[in-house]
ZAMAR-581969 format. One line per field, with one value per atom (N, C-alpha, C): residue in three letters; atom name; z, y, x. Coordinates in steps of 0.001 Angstrom, whole numbers. Atoms other than C-alpha are relative to their C-alpha. Example, Ala and Ser with C-alpha at 12.3 -4.5 7.8 and 13.67 -1.06 7.14 Angstrom:
BEGIN
kolvex: ala | ala | ala | ser | ser | ser
lofi: N | CA | C | N | CA | C
up: 0 | 7800 | 0 | -60 | 7140 | 730
north: -1190 | -4500 | 1200 | -1190 | -1060 | 1090
east: 890 | 12300 | 900 | -820 | 13670 | -770
END
This chain:
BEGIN
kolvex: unk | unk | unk | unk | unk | unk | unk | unk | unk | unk | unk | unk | unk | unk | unk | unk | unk | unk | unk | unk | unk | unk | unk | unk | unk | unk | unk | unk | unk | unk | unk | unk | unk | unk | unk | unk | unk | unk | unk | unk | unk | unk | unk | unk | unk | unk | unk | unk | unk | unk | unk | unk | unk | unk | unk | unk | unk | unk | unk | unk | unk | unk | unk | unk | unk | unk | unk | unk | unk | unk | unk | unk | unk | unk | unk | unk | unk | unk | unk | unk | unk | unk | unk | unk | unk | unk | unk | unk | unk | unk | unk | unk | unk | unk | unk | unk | unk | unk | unk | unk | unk | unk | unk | unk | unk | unk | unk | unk | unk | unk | unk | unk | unk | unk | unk | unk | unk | unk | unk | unk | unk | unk | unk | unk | unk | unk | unk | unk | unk | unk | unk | unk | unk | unk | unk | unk | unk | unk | unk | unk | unk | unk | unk | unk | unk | unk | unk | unk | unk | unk | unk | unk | unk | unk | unk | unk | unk | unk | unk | unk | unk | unk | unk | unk | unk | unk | unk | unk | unk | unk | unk | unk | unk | unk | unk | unk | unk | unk | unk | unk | unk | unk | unk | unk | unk | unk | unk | unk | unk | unk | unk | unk | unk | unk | unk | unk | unk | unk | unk | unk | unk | unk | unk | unk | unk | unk | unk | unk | unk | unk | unk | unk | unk | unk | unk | unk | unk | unk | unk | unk | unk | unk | unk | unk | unk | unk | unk | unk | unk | unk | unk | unk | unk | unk | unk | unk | unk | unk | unk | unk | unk | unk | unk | unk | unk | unk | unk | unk | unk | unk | unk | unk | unk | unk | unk | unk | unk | unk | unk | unk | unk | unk | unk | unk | unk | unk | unk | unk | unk | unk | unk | unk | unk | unk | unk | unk | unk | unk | unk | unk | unk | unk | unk | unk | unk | unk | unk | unk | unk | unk | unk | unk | unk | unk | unk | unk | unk | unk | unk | unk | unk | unk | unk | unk | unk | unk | unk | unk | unk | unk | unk | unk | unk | unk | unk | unk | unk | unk | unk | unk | unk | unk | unk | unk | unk | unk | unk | unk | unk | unk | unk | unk | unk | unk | unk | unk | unk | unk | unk | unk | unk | unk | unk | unk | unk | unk | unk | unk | unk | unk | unk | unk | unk | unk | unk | unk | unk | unk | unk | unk | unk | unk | unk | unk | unk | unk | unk | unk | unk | unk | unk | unk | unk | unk | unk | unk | unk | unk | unk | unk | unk | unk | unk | unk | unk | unk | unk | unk | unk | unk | unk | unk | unk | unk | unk | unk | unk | unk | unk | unk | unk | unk | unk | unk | unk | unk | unk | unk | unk | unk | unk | unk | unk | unk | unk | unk | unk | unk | unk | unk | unk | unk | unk | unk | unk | unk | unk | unk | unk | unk | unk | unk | unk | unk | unk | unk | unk | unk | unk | unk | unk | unk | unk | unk | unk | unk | unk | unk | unk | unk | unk | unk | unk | unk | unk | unk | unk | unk | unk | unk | unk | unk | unk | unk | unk | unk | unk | unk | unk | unk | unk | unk | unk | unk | unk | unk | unk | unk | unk | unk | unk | unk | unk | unk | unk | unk | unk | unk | unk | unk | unk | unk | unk | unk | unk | unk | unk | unk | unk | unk | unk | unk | unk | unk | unk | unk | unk | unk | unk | unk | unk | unk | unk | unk | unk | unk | unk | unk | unk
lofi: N | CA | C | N | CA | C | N | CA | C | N | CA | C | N | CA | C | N | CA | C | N | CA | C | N | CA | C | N | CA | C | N | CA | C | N | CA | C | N | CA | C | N | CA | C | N | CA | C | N | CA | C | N | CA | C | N | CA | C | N | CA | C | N | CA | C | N | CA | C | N | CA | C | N | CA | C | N | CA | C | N | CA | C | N | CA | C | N | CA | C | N | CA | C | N | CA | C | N | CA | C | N | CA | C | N | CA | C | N | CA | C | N | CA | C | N | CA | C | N | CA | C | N | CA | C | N | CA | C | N | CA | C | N | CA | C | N | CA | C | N | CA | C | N | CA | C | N | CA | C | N | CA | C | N | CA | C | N | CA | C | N | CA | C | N | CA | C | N | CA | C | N | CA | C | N | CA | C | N | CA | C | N | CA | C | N | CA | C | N | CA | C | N | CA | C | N | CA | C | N | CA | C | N | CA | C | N | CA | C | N | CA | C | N | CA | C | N | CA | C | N | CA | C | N | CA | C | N | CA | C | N | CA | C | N | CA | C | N | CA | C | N | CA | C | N | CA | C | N | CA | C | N | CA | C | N | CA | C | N | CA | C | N | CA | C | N | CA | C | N | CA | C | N | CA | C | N | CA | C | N | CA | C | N | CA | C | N | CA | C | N | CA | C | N | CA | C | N | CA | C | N | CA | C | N | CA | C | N | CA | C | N | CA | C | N | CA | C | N | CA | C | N | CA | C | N | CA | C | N | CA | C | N | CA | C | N | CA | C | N | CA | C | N | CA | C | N | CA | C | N | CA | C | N | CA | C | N | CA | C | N | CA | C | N | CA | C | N | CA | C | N | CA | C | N | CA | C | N | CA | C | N | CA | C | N | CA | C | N | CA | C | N | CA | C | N | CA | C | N | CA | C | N | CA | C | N | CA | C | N | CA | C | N | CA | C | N | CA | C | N | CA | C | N | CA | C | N | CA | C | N | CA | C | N | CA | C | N | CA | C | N | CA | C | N | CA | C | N | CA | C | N | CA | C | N | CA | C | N | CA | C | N | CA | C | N | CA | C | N | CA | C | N | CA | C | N | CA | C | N | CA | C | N | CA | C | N | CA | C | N | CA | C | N | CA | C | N | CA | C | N | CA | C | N | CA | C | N | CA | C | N | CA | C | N | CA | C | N | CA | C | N | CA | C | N | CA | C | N | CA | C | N | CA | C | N | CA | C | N | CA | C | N | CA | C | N | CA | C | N | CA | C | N | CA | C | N | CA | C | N | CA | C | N | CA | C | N | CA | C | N | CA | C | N | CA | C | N | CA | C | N | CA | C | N | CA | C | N | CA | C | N | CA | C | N | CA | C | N | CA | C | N | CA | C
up: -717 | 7926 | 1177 | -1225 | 11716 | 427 | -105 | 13004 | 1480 | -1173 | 15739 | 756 | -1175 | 18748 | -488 | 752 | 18369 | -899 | 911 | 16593 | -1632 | 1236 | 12477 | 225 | -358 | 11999 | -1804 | 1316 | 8760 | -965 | 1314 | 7093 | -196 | 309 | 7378 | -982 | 996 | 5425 | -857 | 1102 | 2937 | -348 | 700 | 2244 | -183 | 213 | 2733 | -2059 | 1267 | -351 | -978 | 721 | -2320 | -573 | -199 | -1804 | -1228 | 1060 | -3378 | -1280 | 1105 | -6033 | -1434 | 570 | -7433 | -178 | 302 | -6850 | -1147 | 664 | -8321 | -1392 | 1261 | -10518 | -1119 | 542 | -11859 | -987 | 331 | -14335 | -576 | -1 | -14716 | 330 | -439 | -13703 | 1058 | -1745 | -10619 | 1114 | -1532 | -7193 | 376 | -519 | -5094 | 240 | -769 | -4225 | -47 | -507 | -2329 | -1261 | -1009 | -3396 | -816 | 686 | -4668 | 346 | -228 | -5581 | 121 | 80 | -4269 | 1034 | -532 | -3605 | 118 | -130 | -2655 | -1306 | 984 | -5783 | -1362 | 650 | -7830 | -110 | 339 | -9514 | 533 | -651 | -8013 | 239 | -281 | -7319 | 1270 | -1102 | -3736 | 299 | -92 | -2269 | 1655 | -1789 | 1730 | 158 | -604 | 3974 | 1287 | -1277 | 7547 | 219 | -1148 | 10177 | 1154 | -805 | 12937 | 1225 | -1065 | 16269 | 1118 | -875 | 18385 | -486 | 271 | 16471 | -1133 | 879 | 14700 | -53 | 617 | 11981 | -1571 | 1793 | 7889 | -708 | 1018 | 5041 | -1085 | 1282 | 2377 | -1201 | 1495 | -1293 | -604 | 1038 | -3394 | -1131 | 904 | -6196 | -1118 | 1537 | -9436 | -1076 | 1433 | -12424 | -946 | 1209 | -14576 | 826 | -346 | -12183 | 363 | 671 | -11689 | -1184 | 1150 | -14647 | -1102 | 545 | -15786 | 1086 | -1852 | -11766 | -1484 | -220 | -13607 | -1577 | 1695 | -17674 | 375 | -194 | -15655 | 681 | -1051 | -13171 | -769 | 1765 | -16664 | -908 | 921 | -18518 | -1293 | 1013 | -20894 | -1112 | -2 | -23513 | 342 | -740 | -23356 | -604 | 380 | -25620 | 179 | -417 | -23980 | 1049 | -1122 | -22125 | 933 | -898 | -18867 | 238 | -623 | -17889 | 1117 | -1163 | -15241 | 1238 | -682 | -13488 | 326 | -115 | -13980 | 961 | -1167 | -12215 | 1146 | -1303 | -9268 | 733 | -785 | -9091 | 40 | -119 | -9345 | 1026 | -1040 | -7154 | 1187 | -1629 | -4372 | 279 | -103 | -5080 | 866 | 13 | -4512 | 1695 | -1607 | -1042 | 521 | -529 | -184 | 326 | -500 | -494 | 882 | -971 | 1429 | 1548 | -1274 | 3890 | 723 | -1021 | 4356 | 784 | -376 | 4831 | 1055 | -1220 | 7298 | 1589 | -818 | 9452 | 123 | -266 | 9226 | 1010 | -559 | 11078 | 1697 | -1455 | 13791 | 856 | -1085 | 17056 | -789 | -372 | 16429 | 1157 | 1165 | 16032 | -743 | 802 | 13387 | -1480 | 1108 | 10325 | -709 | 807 | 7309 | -1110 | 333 | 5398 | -1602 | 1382 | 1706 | -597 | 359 | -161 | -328 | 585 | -653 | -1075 | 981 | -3689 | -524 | 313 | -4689 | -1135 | 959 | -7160 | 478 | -530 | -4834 | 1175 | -1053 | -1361 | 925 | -808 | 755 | 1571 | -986 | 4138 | 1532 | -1165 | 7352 | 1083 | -911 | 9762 | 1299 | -879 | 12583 | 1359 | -1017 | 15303 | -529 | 136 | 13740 | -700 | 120 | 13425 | -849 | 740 | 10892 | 1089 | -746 | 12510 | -1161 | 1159 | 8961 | -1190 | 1797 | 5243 | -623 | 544 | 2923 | -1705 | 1416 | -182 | -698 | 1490 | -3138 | -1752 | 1223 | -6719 | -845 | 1189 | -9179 | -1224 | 1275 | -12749 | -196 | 348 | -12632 | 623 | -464 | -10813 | 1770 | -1753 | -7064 | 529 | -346 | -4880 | 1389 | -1920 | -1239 | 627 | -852 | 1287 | 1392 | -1606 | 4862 | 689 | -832 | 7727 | 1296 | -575 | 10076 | 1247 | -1083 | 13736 | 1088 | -535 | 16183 | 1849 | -1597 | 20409 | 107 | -384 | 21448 | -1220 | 1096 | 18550 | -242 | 438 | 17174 | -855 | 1024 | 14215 | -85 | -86 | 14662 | 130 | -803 | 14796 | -377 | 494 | 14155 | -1092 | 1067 | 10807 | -46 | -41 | 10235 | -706 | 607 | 9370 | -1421 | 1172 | 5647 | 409 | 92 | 4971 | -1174 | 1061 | 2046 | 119 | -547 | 2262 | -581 | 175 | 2402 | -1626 | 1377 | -1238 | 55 | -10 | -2595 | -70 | 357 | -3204 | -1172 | 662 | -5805 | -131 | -248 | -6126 | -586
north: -316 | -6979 | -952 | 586 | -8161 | -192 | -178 | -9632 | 1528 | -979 | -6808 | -174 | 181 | -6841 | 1112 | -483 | -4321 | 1130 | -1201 | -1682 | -200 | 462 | -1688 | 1220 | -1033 | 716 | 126 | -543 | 2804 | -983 | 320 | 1052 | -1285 | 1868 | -2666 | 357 | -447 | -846 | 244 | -380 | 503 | -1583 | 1010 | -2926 | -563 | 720 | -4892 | 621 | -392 | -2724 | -134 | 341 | -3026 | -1267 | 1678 | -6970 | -112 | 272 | -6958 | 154 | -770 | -4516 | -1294 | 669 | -6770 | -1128 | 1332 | -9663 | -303 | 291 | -9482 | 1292 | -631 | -6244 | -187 | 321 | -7229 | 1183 | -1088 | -5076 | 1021 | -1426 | -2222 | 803 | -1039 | 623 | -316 | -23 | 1210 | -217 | 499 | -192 | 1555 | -1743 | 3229 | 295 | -677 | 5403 | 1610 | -1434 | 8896 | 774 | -520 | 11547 | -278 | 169 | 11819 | 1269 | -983 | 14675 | -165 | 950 | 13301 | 1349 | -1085 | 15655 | -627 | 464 | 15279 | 96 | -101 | 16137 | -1037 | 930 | 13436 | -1410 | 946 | 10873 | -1230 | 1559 | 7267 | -1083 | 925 | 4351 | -370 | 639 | 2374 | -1170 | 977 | -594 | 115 | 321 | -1798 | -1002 | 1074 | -4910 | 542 | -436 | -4757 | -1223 | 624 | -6898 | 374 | -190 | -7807 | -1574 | 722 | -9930 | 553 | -721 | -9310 | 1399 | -1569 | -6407 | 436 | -70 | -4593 | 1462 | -1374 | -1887 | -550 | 285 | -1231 | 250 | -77 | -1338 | 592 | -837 | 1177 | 330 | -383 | 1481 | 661 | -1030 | 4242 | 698 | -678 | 4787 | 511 | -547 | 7424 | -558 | 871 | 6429 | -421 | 516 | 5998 | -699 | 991 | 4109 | -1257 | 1158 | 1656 | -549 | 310 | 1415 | -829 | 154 | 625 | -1504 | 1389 | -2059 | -886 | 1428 | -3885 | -688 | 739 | -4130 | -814 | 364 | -4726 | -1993 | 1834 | -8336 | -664 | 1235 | -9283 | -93 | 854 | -9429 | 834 | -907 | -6762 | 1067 | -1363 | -4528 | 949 | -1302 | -991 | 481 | -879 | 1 | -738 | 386 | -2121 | 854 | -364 | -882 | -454 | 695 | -2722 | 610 | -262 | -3158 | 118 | -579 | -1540 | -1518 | 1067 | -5248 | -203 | 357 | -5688 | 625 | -948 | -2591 | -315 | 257 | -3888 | -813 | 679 | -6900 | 231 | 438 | -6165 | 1413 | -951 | -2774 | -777 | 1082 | -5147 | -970 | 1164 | -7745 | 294 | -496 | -5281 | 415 | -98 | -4163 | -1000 | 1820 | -8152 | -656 | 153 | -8311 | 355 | -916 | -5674 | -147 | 641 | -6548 | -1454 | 1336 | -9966 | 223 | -547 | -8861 | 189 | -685 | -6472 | -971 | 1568 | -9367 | -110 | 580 | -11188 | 553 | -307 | -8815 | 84 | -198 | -7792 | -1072 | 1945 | -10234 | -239 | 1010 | -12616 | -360 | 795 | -14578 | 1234 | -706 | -12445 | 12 | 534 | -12569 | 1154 | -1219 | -10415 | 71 | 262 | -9359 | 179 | 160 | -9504 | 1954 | -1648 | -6232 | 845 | -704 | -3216 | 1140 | -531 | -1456 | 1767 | -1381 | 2555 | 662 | -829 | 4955 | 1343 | -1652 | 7824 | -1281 | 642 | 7139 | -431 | 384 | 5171 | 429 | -579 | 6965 | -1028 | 994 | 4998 | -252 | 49 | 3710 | 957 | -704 | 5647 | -268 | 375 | 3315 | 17 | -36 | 3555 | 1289 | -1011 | 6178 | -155 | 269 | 6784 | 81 | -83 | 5653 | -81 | 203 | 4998 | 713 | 112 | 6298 | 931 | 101 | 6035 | 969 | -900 | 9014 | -837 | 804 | 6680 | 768 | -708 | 7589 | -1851 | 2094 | 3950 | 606 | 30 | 4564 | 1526 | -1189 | 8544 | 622 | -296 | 8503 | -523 | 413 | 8658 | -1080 | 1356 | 6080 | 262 | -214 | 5852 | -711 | 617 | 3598 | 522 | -108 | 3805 | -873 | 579 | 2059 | 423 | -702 | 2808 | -829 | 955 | 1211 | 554 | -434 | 1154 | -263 | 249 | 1152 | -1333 | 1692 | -1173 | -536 | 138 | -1160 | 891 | -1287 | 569 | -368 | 384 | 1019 | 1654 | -1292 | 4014 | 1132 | -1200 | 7406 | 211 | -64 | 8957 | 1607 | -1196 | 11114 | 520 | -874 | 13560 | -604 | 388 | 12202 | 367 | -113 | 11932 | 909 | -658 | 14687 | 245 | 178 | 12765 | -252 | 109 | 12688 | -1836 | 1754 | 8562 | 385 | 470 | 7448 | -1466 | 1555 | 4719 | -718 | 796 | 1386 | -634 | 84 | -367 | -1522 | 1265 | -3936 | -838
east: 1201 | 14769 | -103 | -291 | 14478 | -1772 | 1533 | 11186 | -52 | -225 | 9987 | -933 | 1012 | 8372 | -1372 | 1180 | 5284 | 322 | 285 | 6694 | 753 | -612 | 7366 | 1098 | -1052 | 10384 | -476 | 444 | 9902 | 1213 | -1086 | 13134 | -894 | 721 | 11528 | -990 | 1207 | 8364 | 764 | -901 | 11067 | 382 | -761 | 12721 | -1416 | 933 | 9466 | -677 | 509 | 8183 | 679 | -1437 | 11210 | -26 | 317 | 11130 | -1262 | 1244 | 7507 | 7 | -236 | 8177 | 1138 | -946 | 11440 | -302 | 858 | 9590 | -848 | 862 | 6582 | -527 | 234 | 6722 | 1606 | -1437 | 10571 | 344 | -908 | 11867 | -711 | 686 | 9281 | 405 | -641 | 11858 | 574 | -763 | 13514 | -1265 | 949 | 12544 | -1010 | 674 | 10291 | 1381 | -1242 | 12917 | -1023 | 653 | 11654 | 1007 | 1217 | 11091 | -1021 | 1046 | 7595 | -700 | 1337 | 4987 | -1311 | 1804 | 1606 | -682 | 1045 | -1018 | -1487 | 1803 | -4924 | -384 | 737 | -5622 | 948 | -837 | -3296 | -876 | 880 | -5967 | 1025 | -729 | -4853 | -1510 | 542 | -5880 | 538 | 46 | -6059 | -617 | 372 | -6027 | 520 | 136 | -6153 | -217 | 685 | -6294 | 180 | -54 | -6921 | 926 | -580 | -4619 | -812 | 1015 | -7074 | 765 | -476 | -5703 | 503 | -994 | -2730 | 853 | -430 | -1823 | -1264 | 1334 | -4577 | 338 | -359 | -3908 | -626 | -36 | -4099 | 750 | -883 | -2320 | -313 | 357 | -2791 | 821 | -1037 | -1354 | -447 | 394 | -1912 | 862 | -773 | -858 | -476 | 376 | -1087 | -431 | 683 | -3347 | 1023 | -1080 | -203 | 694 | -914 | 1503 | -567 | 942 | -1769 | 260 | -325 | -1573 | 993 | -2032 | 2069 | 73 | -171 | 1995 | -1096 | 1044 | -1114 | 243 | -623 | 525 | 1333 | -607 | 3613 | -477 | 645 | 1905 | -450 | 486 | -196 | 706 | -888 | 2455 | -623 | 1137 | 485 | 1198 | -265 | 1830 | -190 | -33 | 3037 | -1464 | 1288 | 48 | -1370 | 996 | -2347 | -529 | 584 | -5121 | -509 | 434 | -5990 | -1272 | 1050 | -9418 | -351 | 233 | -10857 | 184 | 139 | -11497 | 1793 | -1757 | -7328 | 765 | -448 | -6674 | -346 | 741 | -8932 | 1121 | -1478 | -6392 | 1201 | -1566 | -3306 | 209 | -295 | -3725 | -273 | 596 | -5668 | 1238 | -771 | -2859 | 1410 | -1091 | 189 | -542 | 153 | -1685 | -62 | 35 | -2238 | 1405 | -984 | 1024 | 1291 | -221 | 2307 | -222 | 544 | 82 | 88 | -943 | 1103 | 1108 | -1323 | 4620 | 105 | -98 | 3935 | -731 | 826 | 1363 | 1224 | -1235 | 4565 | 960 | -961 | 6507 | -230 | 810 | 4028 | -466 | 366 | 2852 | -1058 | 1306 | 750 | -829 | 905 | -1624 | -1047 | 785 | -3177 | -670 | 984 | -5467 | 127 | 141 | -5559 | -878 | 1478 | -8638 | 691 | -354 | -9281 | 763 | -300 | -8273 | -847 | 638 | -10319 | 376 | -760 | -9455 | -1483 | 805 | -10973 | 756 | -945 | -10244 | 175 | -591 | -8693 | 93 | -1162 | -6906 | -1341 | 982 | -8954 | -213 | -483 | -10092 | 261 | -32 | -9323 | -1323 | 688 | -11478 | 12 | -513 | -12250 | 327 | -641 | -10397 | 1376 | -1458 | -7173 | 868 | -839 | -4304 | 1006 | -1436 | -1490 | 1098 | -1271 | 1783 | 1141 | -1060 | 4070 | -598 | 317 | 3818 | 1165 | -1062 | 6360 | -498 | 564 | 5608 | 1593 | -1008 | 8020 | -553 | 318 | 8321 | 365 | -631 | 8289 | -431 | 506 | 8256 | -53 | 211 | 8215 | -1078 | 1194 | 5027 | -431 | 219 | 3971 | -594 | 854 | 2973 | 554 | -454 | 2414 | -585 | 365 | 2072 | -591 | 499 | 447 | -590 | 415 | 297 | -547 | 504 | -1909 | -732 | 368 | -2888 | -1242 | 919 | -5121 | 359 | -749 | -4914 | 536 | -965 | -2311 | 736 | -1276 | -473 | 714 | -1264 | 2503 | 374 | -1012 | 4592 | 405 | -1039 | 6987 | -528 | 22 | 6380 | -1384 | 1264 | 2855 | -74 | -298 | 2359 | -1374 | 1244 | -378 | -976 | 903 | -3540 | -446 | 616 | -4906 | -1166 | 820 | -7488 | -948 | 441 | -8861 | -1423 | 1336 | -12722 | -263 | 217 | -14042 | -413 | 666 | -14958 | -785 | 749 | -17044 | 1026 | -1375 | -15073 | -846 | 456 | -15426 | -407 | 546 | -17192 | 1145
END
């Protein structure tokens, strides 16, 4: 992975996620690998931070209730027939976009700041100054999961994909 001037290139988002995944979820299945069946109507969970400076966009993770699920027994260290509490799911979905979102900060100009995580239970909708330019539909564990990055004027990160047509939800405290 190469740092880049303003634009992310979809592979750097592919390894960057990869990286995280092996890192910090270790041997919970295979890394994402495409393809994936994710639909509007596919219960999930979400999480987001903004990047706000010299490059200013968001970072979105979403992923399927069984694969929440599976990410947050996998980070606590939880059995298989444990049930994580709702509060568990909060962190370790917020944690997996935090870290994502560092990453990506990292790649883009600086000097830039990145906010805490907001975490929902369905895909979180974007603000309305910023545009999808990346998202990566992955399959981890049997179950979908999808990233998006998404910017705002004066930024870039590769090509631009069709906007989410997920209606806003609450978030959750």
């Amino acid at each position: 992975m190469t740092a880049l001037a303003p634009e992310l290139a979809q592979q750097d988002l592919e390894t960057l996620v990869a990286q995280v995944w092996s890192t910090y979820v270790l041997d919970e299945g295979p890394l994402p690998a495409p393809p994936a069946s994710w639909t509007s109507a596919t219960p999930c969970w979400s999480s987001a931070v903004s990047v706000t400076g010299a490059w200013h966009g968001m970072i979105a993770v979403d992923l399927a209730q069984d694969a929440a699920v599976a990410l947050t027994r996998a980070m606590l260290a939880m059995e298989d027939d444990e049930e994580p509490a709702a509060e568990d799911l909060v962190d370790a979905v917020g944690e997996v976009a935090n870290m994502v979102g560092g990453n990506v900060k990292a790649l883009v100009p600086g000097p830039s700041g990145l906010s805490l995580p907001v975490v929902g239970q369905s895909p979180l909708a974007a603000p309305s100054d910023l545009a999808p330019s990346l998202c990566l539909d992955l399959t981890w564990n049997g179950h979908p999961l999808r990233v998006r990055v998404l910017t705002g004027a004066g930024s870039s990160a590769g090509s631009a994909v069709e906007p989410s047509t997920a209606p806003r939800q609450e978030m959750l405290p």
